[in-house]
C-alpha positions in Angstrom: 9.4 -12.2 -40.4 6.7 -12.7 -37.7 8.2 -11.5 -34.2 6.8 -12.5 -30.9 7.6 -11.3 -27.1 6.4 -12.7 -23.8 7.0 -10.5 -20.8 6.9 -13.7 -18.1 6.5 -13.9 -14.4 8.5 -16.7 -12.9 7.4 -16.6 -9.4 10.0 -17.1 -6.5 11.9 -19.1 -9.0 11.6 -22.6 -8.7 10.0 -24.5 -11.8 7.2 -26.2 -9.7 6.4 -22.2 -8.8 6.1 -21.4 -12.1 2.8 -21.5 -13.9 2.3 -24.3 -16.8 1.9 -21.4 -19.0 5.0 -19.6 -18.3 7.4 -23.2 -18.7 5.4 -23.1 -22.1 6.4 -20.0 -23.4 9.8 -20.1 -22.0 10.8 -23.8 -24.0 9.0 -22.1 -27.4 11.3 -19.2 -26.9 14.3 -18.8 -28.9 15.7 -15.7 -26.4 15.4 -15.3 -22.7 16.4 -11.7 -21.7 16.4 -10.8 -17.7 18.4 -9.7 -15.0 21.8 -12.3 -14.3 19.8 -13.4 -10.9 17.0 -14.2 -12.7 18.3 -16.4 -15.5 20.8 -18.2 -12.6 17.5 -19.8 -11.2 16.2 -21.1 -14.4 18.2 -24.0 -14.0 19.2 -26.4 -16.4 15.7 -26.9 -18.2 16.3 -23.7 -20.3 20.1 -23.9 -20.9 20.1 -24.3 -24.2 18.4 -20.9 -25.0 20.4 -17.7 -25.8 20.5 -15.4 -22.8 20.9 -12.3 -22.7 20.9 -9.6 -19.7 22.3 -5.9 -18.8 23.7 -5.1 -15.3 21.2 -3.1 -12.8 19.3 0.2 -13.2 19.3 -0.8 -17.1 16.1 -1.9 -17.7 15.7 0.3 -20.3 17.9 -1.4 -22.8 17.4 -4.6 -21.5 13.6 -3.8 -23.5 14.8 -2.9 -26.3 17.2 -5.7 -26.5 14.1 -7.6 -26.5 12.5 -5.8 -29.7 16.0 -6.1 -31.9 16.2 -9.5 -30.6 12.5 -10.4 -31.9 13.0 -7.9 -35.2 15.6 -10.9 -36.1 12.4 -13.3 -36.7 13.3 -14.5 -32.9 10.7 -15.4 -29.7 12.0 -13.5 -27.5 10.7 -13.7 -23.3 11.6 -11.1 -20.9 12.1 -12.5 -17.2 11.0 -11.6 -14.0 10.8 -12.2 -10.7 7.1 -12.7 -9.1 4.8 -11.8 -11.6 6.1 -9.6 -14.4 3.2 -7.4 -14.2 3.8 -6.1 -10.2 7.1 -4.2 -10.0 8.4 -6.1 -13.0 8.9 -5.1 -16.5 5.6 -5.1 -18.3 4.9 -1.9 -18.2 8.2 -0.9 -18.9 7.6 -2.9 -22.2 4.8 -1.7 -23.5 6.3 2.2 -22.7 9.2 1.0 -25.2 6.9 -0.7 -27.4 5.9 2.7 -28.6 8.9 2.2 -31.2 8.1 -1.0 -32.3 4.1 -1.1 -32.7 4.6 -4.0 -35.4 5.7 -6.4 -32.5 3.3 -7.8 -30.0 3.7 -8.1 -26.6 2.0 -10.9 -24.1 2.0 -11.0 -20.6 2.4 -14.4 -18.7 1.3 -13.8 -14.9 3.2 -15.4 -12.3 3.1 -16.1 -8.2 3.9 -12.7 -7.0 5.8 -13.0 -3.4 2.6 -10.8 -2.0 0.7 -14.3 -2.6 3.7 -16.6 -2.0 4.7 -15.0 1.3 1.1 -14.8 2.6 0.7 -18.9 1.6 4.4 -19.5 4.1 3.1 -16.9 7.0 -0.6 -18.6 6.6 -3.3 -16.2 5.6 -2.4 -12.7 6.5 -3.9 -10.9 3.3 -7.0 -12.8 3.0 -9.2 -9.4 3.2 -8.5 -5.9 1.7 -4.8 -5.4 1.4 -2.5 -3.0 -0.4 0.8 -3.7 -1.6 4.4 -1.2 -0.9 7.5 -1.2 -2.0 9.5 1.1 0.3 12.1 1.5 -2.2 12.7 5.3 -3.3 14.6 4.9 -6.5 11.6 5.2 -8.7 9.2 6.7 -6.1 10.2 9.5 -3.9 9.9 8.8 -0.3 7.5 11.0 0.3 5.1 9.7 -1.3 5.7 6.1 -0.1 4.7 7.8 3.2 1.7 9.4 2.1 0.6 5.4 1.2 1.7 4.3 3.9 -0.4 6.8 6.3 -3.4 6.1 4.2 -3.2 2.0 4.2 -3.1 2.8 8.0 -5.6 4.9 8.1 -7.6 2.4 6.1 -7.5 -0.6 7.9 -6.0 -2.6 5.2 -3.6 -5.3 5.9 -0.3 -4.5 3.9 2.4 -6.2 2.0 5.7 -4.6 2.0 8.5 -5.1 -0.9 11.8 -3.9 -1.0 11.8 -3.4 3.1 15.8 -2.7 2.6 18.7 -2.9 0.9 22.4 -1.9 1.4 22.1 1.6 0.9 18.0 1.6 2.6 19.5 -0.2 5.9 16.8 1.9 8.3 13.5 1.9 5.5 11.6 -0.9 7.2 12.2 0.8 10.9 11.3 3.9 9.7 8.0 2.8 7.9 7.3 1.3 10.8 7.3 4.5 12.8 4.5 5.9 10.5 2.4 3.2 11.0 2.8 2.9 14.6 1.7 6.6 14.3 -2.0 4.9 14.3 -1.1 0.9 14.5 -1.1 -0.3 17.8 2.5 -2.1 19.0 0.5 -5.3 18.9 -0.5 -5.6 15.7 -0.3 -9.0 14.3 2.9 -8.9 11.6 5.3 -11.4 10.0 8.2 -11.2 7.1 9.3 -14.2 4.8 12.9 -14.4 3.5 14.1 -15.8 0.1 10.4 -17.3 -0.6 10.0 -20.6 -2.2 14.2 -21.8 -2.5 15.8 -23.8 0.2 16.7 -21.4 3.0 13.4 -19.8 3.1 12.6 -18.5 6.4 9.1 -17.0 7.9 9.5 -14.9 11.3 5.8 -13.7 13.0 6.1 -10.8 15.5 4.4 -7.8 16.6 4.8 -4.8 14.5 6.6 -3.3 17.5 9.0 -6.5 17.1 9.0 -6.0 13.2 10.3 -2.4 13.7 13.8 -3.9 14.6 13.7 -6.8 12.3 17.2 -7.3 10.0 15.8 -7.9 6.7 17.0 -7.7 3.5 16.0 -7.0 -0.2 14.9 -10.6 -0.4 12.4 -10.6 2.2 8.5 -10.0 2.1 7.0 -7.6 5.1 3.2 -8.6 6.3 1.7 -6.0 8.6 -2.2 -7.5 10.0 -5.2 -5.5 10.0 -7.2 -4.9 12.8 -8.5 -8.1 12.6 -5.8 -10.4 12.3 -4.1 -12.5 14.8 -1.7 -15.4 15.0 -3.6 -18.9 15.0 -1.5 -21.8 16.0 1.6 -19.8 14.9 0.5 -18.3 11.7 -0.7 -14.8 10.7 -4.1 -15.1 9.6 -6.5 -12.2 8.7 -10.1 -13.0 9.2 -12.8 -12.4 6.4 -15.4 -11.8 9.1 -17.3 -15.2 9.2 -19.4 -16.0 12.4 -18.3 -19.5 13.5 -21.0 -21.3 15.9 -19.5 -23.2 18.5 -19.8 -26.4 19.3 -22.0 -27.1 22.0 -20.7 -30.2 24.6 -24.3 -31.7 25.3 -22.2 -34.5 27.6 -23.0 -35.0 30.9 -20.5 -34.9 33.6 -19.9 -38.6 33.3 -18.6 -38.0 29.7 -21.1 -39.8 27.9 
């Protein structure tokens, strides 16, 4: 029997966030595997399907449940938030696809919150950027700090994931503090919560201001370059385009 997998981004969540490609693969699908929080905001569109999904910290078998499930003769997607292959579970696949090289795995992309964030806040990654997750369950914090130093150093305007949780309550103040190490208090900065569902909200501050935001494991961090600045209330980071001015040939009467 001929076994297929999808490994699909889903963006923030909501269907008209998702991309045409990923509703596709998703209705052709005879299994949708993914984290409970995931498959909650799938709505009723794909309620027929046979879900499946494992608590936290195991992702692990959540893959493999996706290679039995597709040995059965099954099409099988594997859900995730954003876009699968950014902190999501592609790569995680194809590490477990090692066992199963007779099954096929295809990523779908999807709206990561690095783009949907920036698109609430305005246009703050619009030139070099990096992207951060400040969580240290994967990564060891010393390392996040080490990338955090050098997007600094670089000038690059950043995107932060993961900027706390319950147990990371003080992550986002103390990444701040390395940054502020050689980012003026000033610099142009903005967070978005629960992007793209109904109670989204989008704060702009200064990164001084940002070091004593309350955020939480929902929200998306945005930390300007040099040349950024706020524009009619939104965070916009300039490409570096000379704009001529307009020059008022009137005379003083108006005309």
């Amino acid at each position: 029997m001929k076994s297929k997998i999808y490994v699909v981004g889903m963006g923030p969540g909501k269907e008209e966030m998702m991309t045409g490609e990923a509703i596709r693969v998703l209705e052709e699908s005879d299994v949708i595997v993914g984290y409970h929080v995931y498959l909650d905001l799938l709505g009723e569109r794909f309620s027929g399907k046979e879900f499946l999904t494992t608590p936290m910290k195991q992702e692990t078998k959540r893959c493999r449940m996706c290679f039995e499930e597709a040995q059965k003769g099954k099409t099988v997607s594997m859900i995730c938030s954003g876009d699968a292959g950014i902190y999501g579970m592609a790569s995680l696949m194809y590490e477990v696809g090692k066992a199963y090289p007779e099954t096929p795995i295809t990523v779908v992309p999807g709206i990561t919150a690095a783009s949907s964030g920036a698109a609430v806040l305005g246009a703050p990654l619009n030139h070099d950027f990096c992207v951060i997750s400040l969580s240290d369950l994967l990564t060891p914090w010393e390392k996040i700090e080490k990338r955090l130093r050098a997007a600094a150093e670089g000038d690059f305007a950043i995107a932060i994931y993961n900027p706390s949780s319950h147990k990371r309550q003080n992550y986002l103040k103390r990444a701040c503090d390395i940054l502020l190490e050689r980012i003026e208090p000033e610099r142009a900065c903005g967070y978005v919560e629960n992007i793209g569902r109904e109670e989204t909200r989008a704060v702009t501050c200064t990164l001084k201001e940002l070091r004593d935001a309350k955020v939480n494991m929902f929200t998306t961090v945005f930390v300007g370059n040099s040349g950024s600045e706020m524009i009619n209330g939104k965070l916009v980071t300039k490409r570096g385009y000379q704009i001529e001015r307009s020059i008022d040939l009137c005379g003083d009467d108006g005309r």
